[in-house]
N, C-alpha and C positions, 0 to 999 in steps of 0.2 A: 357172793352174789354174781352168779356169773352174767355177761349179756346186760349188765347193768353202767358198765363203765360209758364216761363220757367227758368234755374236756373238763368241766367242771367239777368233776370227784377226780379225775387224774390230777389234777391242780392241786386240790387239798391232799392225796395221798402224799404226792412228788414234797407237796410243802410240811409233812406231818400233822396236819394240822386232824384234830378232832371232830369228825362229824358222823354221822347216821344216815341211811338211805332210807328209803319210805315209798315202799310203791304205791299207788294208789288205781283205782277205773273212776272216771270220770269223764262223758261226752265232752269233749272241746269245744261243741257247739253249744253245751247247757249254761243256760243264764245265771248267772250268780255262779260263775265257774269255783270261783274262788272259795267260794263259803261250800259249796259242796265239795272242794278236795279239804276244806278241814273236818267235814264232817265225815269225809271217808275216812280220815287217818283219825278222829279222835279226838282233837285237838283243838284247843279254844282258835278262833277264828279269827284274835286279834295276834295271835302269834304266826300264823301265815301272810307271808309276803309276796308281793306281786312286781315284777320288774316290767318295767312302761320303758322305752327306748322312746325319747323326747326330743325337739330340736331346739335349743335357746339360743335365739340370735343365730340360726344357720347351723350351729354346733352339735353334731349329735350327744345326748346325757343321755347316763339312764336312771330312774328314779325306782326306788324301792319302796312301797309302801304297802301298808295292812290290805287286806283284799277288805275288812270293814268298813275301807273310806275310799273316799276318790282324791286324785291326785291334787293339790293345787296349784296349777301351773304358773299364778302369779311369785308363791312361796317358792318354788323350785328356780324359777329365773332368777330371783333374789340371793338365792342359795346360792347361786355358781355365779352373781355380780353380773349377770344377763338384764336385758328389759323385755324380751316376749318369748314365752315358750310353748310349745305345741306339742299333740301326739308326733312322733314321725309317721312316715308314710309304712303299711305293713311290712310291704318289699324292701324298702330302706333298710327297715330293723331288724327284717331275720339275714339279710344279703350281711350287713355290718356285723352281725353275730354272729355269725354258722348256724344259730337256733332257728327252730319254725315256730309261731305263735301257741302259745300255752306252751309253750316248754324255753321261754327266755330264760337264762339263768344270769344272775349278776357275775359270775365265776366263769372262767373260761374261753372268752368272745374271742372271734378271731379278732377284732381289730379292740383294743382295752378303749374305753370308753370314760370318760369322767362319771362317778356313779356318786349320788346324794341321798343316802338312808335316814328315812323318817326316825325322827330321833327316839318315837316311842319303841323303839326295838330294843335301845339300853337300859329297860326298865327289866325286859324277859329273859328268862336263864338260857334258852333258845331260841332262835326263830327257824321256821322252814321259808326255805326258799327252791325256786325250782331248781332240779339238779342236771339240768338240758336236754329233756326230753319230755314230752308230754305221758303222764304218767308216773313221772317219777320225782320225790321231794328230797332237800336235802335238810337236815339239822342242823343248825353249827351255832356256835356263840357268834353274838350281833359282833363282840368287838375284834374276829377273825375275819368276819365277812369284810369288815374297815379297815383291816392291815392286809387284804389280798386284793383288795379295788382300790386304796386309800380314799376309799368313800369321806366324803364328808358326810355329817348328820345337821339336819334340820328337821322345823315343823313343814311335813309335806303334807298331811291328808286333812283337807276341809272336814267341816263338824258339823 
């Protein structure tokens, strides 16, 4: 797949780790971004994840959760032993990652980040996550994604 490389599949190549590429067309600017890149690739829509670059207590997190739910930012401060958590600012979160918006990837960030996956991910035999480019999805077992962020897992997405 040539022209597909980026840091985030170089990460997993370099670490062997097991994953799948997945190109997808989706407007960046279409609402329900989420639910239509699962609907271009096929794929139940609770197995697509969305990485939120968040601030708790000052700290930049990033949080991983279903694109079916929204984040909960009281559950997330919790998660990381924080008391108030916030989106970050856009510029904040692609400046700290090397990514641009719709293409954050949990894998790869220039500066590693404390990262907190919703714990319903270890329920699925895969999830996608972006693969740091808009456009393009990655596949990998949930509990890979946890040993190359040392994510922790929590309840993040309200109901």
């Amino acid at each position: 797949m040539a022209g597909q490389g980026t840091p985030a599949t170089a990460l997993l190549v370099k670490r062997g780790m097991a994953h799948r590429t997945h190109p997808y067309r989706v407007s960046p600017d279409a609402p329900n971004y989420g639910g239509l890149v699962a609907v271009a690739l096929g794929v139940a829509p609770e197995r697509v994840f969305k990485s939120l670059v968040t601030e708790v207590d000052g700290a930049l997190t990033v949080a991983v959760v279903p694109v079916t739910g929204e984040l909960d930012l009281k559950a997330l401060a919790a998660a990381v032993g924080g008391k108030r958590a916030a989106l970050a600012d856009r510029a904040v979160a692609e400046r700290a990652t090397g990514y641009v918006r719709g293409g954050i990837s949990p894998l790869g960030q220039r500066r590693r980040l404390p990262t907190v996956l919703d714990e319903s991910a270890l329920d699925l035999p895969t999830i996608y996550v972006s693969a740091g480019r808009r456009g393009l999805q990655l596949e990998l077992a949930a509990a890979d994604l946890v040993a190359l962020t040392d994510a922790r897992t929590a309840p993040l997405q309200t109901h």
